[in-house]
C-alpha positions in Angstrom: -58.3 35.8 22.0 -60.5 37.0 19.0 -62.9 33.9 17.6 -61.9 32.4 14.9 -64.5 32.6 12.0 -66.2 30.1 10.7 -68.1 30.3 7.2 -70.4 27.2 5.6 -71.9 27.3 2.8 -75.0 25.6 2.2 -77.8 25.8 -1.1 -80.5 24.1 -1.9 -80.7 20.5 -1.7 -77.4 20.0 0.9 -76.8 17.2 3.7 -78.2 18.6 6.7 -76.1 16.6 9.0 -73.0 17.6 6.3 -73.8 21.3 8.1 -75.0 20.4 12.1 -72.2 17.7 12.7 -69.4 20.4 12.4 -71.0 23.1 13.2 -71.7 21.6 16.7 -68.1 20.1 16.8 -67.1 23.8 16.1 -69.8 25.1 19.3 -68.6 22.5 21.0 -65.0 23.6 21.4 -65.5 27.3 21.7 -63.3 29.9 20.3 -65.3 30.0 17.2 -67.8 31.8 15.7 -69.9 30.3 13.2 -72.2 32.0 10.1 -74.2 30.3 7.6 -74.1 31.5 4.1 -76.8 30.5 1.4 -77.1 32.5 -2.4 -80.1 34.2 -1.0 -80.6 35.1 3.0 -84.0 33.7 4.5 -84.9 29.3 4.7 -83.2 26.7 3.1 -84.1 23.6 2.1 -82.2 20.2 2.7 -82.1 17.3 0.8 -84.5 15.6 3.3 -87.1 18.8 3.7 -85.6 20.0 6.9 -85.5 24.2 6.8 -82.5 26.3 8.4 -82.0 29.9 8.0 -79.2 31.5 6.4 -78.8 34.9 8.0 -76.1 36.0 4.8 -76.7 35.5 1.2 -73.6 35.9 -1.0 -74.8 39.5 -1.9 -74.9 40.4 1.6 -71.2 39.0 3.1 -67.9 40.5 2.3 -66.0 37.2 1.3 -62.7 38.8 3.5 -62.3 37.8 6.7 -63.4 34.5 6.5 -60.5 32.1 8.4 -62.7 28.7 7.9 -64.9 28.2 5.0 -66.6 25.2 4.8 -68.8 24.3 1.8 -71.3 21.7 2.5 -72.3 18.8 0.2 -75.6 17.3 -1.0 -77.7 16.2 -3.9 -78.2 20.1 -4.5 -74.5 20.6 -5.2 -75.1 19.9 -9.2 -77.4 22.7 -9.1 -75.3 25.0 -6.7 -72.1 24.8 -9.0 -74.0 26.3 -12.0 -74.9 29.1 -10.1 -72.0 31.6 -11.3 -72.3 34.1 -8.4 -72.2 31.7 -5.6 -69.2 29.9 -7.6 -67.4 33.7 -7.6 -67.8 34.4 -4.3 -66.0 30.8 -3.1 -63.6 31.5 -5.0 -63.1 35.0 -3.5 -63.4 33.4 -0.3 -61.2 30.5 -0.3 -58.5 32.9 -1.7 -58.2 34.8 1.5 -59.2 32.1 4.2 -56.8 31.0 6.5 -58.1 27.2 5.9 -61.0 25.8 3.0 -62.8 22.6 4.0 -65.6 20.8 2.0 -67.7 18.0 3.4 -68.6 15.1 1.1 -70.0 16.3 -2.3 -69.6 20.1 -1.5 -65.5 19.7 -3.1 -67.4 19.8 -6.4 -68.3 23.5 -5.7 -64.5 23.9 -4.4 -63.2 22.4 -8.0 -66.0 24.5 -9.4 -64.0 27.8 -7.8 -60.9 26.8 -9.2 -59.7 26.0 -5.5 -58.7 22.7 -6.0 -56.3 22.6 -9.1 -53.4 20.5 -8.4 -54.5 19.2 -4.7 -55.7 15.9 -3.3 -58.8 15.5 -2.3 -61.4 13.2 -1.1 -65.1 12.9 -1.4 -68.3 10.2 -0.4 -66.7 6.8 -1.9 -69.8 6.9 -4.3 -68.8 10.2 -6.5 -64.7 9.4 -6.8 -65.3 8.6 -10.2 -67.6 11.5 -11.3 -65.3 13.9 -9.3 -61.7 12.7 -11.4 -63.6 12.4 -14.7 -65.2 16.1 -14.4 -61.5 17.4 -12.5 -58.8 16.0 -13.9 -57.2 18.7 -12.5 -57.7 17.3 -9.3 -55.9 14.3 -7.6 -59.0 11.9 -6.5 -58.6 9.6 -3.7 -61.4 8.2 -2.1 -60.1 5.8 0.6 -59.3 8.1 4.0 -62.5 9.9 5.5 -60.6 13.0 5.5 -57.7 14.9 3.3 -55.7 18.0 3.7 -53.2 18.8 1.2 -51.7 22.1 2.6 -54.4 24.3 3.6 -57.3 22.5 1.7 -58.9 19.7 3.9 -61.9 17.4 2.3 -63.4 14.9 3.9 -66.3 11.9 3.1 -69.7 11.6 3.5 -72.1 12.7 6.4 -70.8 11.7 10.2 -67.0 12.2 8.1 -67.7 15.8 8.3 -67.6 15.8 12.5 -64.1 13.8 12.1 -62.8 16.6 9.7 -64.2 19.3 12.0 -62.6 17.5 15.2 -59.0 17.5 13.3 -59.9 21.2 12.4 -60.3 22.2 16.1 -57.0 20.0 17.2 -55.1 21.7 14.8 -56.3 24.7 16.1 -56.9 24.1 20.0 -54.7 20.5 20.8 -55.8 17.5 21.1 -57.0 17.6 24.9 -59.7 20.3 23.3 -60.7 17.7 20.4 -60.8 15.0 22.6 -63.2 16.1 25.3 -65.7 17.6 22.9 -65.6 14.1 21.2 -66.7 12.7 24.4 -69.5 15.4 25.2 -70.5 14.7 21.8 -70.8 10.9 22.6 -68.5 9.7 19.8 -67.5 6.1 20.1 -64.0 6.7 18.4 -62.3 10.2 16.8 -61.2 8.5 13.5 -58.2 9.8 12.1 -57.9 11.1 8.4 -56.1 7.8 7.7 -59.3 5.8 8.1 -60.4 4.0 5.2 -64.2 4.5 3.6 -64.0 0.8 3.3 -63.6 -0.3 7.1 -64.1 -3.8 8.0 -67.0 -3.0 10.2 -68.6 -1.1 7.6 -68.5 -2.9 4.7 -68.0 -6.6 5.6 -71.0 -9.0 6.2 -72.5 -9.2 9.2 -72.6 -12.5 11.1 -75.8 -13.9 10.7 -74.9 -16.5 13.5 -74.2 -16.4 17.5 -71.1 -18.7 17.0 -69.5 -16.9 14.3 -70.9 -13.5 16.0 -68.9 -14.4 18.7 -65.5 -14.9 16.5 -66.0 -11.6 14.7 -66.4 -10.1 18.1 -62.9 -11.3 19.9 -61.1 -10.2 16.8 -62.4 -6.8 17.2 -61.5 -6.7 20.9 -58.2 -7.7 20.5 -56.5 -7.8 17.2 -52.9 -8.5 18.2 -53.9 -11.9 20.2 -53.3 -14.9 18.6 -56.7 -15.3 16.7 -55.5 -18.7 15.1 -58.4 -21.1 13.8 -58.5 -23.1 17.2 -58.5 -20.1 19.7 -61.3 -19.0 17.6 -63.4 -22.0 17.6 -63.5 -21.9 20.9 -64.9 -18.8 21.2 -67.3 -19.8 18.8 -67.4 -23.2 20.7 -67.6 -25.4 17.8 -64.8 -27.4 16.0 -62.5 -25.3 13.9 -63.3 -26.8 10.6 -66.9 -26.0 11.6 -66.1 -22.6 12.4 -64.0 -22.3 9.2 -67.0 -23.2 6.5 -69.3 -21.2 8.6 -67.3 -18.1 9.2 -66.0 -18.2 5.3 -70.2 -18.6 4.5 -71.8 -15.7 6.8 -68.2 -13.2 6.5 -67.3 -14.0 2.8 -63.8 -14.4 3.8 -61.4 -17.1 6.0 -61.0 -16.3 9.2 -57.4 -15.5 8.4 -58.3 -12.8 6.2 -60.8 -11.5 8.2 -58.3 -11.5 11.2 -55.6 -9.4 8.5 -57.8 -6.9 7.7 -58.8 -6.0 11.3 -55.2 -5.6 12.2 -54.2 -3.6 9.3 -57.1 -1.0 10.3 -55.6 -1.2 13.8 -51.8 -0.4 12.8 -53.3 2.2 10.5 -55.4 4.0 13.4 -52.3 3.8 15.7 -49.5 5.0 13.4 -51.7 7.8 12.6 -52.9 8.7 15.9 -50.0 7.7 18.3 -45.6 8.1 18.9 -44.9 4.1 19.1 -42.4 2.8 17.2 -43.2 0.6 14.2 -42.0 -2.1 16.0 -44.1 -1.9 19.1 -47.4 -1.5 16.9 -46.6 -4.7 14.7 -45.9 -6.3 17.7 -49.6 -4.5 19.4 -51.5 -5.6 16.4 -51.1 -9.0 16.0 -48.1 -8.9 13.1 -44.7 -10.2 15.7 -42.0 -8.3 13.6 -42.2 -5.1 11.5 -40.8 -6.6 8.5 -44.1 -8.6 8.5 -46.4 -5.7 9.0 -44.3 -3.6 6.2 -45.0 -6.6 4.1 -48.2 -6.6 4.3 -48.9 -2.6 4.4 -47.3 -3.0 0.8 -49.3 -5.3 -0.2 -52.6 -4.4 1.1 -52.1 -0.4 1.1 -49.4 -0.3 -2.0 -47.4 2.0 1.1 -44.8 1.1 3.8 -45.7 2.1 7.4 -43.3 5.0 8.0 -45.2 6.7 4.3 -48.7 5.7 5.7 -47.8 7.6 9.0 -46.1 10.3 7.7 -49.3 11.1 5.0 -51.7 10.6 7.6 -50.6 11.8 10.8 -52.7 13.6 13.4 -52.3 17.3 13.4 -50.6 16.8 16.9 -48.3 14.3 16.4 -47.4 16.2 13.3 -46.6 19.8 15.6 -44.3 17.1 17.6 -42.5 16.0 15.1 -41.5 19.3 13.4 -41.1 20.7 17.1 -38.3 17.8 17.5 -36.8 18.4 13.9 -36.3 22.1 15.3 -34.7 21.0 18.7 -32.5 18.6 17.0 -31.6 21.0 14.0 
């Protein structure tokens, strides 16, 4: 089978790990041949100092034949965008690649290229705003780590751009192929595109406590147990209206919300990465009957279940799907 051909773009000022993560996801998996692009051949520098080599300026690479382009991201993207014959030759790229894919702040050269008008999109949670008020052509949303409207896939910030590139390779190679370069890779978890920016691990506090350290950590290990204010307190091993100030104090929120939050990330990660039933996963997570985890999708997420799946499903579970629509056709 001929490699496929992989294109990133890099400049001046980009996220080194915006250009290393995927490019050894894409190494990783095989099949694929990777090429580094840059407005002028020779060093580049990153926006922390570190040098890598672009064998091909813009000057020097036909932009046919490209199936992957990939356009980096970075504090030097402002600069990048101005430069009219790097912006030219995106555009002349992304025309005839099979697939266009930008990492974090490098969508603001795709929108620069025209490539974007029309699509949603994503980007680092920190530039949503600057991105929709300089493209309002563009439809900004800033919540999953990774997009793809039709042939156009963006993703977050930084270690975003290895989840992108891992859905990029299942798409192209299966799941089984993503999976086990995941696992050479030592990732903890593949995150589907469904993930939120705004995870509970991420943003909440941290507990500042062993008691309440202890709480936070049995509602990550299971979500769907019972997790009421006296199973908790007794993980914590102090009286639940102890546990209740102090948990509200170090995690900013009652344990109940806390425990609602967690869940919702956990029906989001397996409606988007798994064939149960709605049922079954409201039943996994902690939520007893769909109706209640519909209810809550809606009011959390503004989406019902079956919408959140269908928008976010994993590249594989999406082939099933239409493979079933054509058997049953």
């Amino acid at each position: 089978m001929t490699e496929r051909r992989i294109v990133f773009v890099v400049f001046d000022g980009f996220q080194p790990l915006d250009l290393t993560g995927p490019h050894e996801v894409f190494h990783g998996a095989g099949g694929y041949t990777c090429e580094v692009v840059a407005p002028r051949a020779g060093p580049v520098r990153s926006v922390s100092g570190l040098l890598v080599h672009a064998g091909l300026g813009v000057a020097d690479l036909d932009p046919a034949g490209t199936d992957t382009l990939v356009v980096v991201g970075g504090q030097g993207v402002a600069r990048a965008r101005e430069d009219a014959e790097l912006v030219a030759w995106v555009a002349a790229a992304a025309a005839g690649a099979r697939r266009v894919a930008s990492v974090c702040s490098g969508v603001f050269l795709l929108a620069a290229a025209g490539v974007l008008d029309g699509r949603r999109v994503t980007t680092h949670w920190a530039r949503g705003e600057q991105l929709a008020r300089e493209h309002p052509e563009v439809r900004v949303d800033c919540d999953p780590i990774f997009v793809r409207d039709g042939r156009v896939w963006t993703s977050a910030g930084v270690t975003a751009g290895m989840d992108l590139a891992l859905a990029l390779v299942e798409d192209d190679l299966g799941r089984d192929v993503a999976h086990e370069v995941a696992r050479r890779l030592v990732l903890f978890l593949r995150r589907p595109g469904g993930q939120s920016q705004f995870s509970v691990a991420l943003w909440s506090r941290q507990p500042a406590t062993d008691p309440v350290r202890a709480a936070v950590t049995a509602i990550h290990a299971d979500p769907g147990a019972r997790h009421d204010i006296a199973g908790l307190a007794a993980h914590a091993g102090l009286s639940p209206r102890h546990l209740q100030r102090r948990f509200t104090a170090e995690m900013g929120a009652p344990p109940a919300a806390y425990v609602e939050r967690v869940r919702v990330e956990a029906a989001q990660r397996a409606l988007t990465d798994g064939d149960e039933p709605v049922e079954v996963i409201a039943r996994r997570c902690g939520f007893a009957t769909a109706e209640t985890l519909r209810r809550t999708f809606h009011r959390r997420l503004g989406v019902a279940p079956s919408d959140y799946r269908a928008r976010f499903r994993s590249t594989a579970g999406a082939r099933a799907d239409l493979a079933e629509k054509g058997r049953t056709a």
